[in-house]
Structures are given as structure tokens and as C-alpha cells.
C-alpha positions in Angstrom: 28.8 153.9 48.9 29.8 151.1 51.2 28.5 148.5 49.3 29.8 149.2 45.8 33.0 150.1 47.7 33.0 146.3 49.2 31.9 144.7 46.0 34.3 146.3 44.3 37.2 145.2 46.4 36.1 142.0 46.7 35.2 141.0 43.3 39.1 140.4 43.0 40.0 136.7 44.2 42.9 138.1 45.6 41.4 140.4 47.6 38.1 138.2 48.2 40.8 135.4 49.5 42.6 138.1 51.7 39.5 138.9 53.4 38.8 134.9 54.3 42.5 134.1 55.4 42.6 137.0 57.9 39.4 136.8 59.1 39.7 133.1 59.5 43.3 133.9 61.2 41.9 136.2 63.7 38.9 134.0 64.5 41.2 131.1 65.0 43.3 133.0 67.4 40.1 134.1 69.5 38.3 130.9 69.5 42.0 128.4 70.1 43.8 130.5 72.5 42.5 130.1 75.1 42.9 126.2 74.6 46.3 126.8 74.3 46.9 124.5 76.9 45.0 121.5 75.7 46.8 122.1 72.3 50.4 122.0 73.9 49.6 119.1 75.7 48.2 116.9 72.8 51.6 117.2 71.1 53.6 116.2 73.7 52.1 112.7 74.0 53.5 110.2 71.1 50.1 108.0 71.4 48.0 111.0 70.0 48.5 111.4 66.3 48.3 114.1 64.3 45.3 113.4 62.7 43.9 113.2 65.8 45.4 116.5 67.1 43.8 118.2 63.6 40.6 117.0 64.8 40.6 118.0 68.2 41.6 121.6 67.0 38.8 121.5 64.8 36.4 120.5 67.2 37.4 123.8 69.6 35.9 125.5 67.0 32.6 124.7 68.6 33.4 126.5 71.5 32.3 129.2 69.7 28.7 128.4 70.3 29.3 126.6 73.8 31.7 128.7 75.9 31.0 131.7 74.6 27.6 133.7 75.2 25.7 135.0 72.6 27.3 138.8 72.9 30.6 137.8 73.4 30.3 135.3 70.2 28.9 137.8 68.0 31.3 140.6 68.9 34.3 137.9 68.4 33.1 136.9 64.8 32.4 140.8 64.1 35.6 141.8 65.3 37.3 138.9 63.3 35.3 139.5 59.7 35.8 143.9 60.8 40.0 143.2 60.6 39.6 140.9 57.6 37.9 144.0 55.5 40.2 146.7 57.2 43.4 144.6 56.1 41.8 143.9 53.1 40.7 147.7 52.3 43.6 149.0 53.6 45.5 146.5 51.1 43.8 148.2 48.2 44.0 151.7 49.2 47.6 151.0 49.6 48.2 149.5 46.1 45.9 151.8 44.3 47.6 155.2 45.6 51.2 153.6 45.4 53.0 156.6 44.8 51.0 159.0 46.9 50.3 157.5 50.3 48.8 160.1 52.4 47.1 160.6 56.0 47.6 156.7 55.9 48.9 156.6 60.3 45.5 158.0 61.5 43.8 154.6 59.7 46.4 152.5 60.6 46.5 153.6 64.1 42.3 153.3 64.2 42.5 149.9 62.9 45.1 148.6 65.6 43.4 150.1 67.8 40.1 148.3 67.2 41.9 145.0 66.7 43.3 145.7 70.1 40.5 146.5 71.9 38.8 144.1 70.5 41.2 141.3 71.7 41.1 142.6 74.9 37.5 141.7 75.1 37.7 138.3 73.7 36.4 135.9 76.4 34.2 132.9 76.7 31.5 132.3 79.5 33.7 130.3 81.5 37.1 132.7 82.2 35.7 135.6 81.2 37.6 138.3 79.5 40.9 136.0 78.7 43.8 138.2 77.9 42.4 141.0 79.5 42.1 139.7 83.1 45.3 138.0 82.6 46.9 141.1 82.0 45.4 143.1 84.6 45.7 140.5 87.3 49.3 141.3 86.8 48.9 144.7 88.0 46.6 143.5 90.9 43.5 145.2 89.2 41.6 141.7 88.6 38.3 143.1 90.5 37.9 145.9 87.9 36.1 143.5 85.5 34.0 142.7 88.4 32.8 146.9 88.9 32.2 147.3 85.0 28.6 146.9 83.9 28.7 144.3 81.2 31.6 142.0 83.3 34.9 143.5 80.7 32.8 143.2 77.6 32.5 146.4 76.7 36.2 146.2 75.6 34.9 143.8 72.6 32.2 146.0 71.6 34.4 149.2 71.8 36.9 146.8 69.6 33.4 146.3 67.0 33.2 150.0 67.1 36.3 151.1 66.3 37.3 148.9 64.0 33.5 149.9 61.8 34.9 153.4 62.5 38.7 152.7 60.5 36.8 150.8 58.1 34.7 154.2 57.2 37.7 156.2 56.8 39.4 153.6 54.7 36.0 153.2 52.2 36.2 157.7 52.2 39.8 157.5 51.4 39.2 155.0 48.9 36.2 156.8 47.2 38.1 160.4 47.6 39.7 161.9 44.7 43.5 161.9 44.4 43.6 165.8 44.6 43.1 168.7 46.9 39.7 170.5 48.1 40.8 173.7 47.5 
């Protein structure tokens, strides 16, 4: 059911190219930001060039496989290629039930959620879980990564399985008839 679901979404080039620019987006954001930084600073000096700047960005890309352990790298590409399929489903659920959207909040919510969690997660080997230590550093609760068992990761996996979890109701809603079970 899955499979003829995703083949059947993604044979369309729209859809098929949807699916690569999000999940490319949201891969991007996890691997550049927390490089941020080094990014800023390249643009403020006039001696770098841009060309120079493009390939410096595309050289953080390799960070993937360097800063990042091997869970933390695999949960950070599932989570990025699980949203590009959600946003990609939920695009064609939307447009092929245009006049009759219903029950559509509970997959939205499931699929923020996961995103979400998943971000929260996102870390490489060197800082850790990034935007989730920043956050809760601001509420003085920094050593609560250190008492969970897998260091804050769990946050990316919970991300994974939430996000394969508002995938499945998006391929049933997709594969349900448009009428009631009476």
C-alpha cells in the first residue's frame, strides 16, 4: 500500500521535485545551522568572494559525515527525506480532496510535531544537541541532556518516529474512500 501510494505521488515531476526541494531545504538547515557563524562572517569580509562563499557552504555539507555520529547523521537525513514525503503527501491529499478537506489538523499537527521534535534533536558530535541545549540552557536545565540515556538524542529519533507515524495517516487518508463507513 505504501509503495504504490509513493510511486504514485511521485511519478508526477511536480510532486517528485517537491519532495527533493524540501528535503534538500530541511537538510540544509540541519547540516548549515549550526555554522551559522562561519557563514555570517565570510560575508562580512570584501576579500572573500562569492564564489568562494558558495564553496565553503558547500563544503559544510561534509559535516554530515565528520561532525555528526553515525545515529545522529542517519536520523538527520531520515528526518529531512520523512518531511519532504509528508509535505509532499500532504500536498496531494490536499489537491486531490479540494472541496472536502476533512480530519486534515490531526495530520498536520503529527507532522509538526515530528519536524519539531526532530529539530530539537539535530546535533553533531561536537555541541551536541544544537537548538535543543541552546534552548534549555535558557531555562537553566542544560544538565538534563547529560541524565538522558542516549545524551538528547532520543529527541531525533522520537522526531523519525513521529513524522513515519503522520506519514501513515496521510498514505490511509489518501487510499480511503471519499465517503462514510456507515
Amino acid at each position: 500500500m505504501y509503495l504504490k501510494t509513493f510511486k504514485q505521488v511521485l511519478a508526477k515531476s511536480v510532486y517528485a521535485g517537491l519532495f527533493l526541494a524540501v528535503s534538500f531545504f530541511v537538510l540544509s538547515i540541519a547540516i548549515l545551522l549550526p555554522h551559522i557563524g562561519l557563514l555570517k562572517t565570510l560575508w562580512q569580509y570584501e576579500s572573500v568572494s562569492l564564489l568562494e562563499i558558495g564553496l565553503m557552504t558547500v563544503n559544510l555539507y561534509g559535516s554530515l559525515g565528520t561532525n555528526f555520529s553515525f545515529l545522529s547523521a542517519t536520523y538527520t537525513i531520515l528526518i529531512a527525506v520523512l518531511f519532504g514525503l509528508q509535505v509532499t503527501l500532504l500536498t496531494y491529499y490536499v489537491r486531490s480532496i479540494r472541496s472536502k478537506i476533512t480530519n486534515l489538523t490531526s495530520v498536520g499537527a503529527s507532522s509538526i510535531g515530528g519536524l519539531v521534535s526532530g529539530f530539537f534533536g539535530i546535533g553533531c558530535a561536537a555541541c551536541g544537541t544544537f537548538l535543543l541545549s541552546s534552548i534549555l540552557v535558557l531555562f537553566g536545565a542544560g544538565g538534563l541532556l547529560a541524565w538522558l540515556p542516549f545524551g538528547g538524542e532520543e529527541f531525533g529519533l522520537l522526531g523519525v518516529g513521529l513524522l513515519l507515524y503522520a506519514n501513515h495517516i496521510v498514505v490511509k487518508k489518501i487510499n480511503a474512500p471519499l465517503v462514510c463507513a456507515s
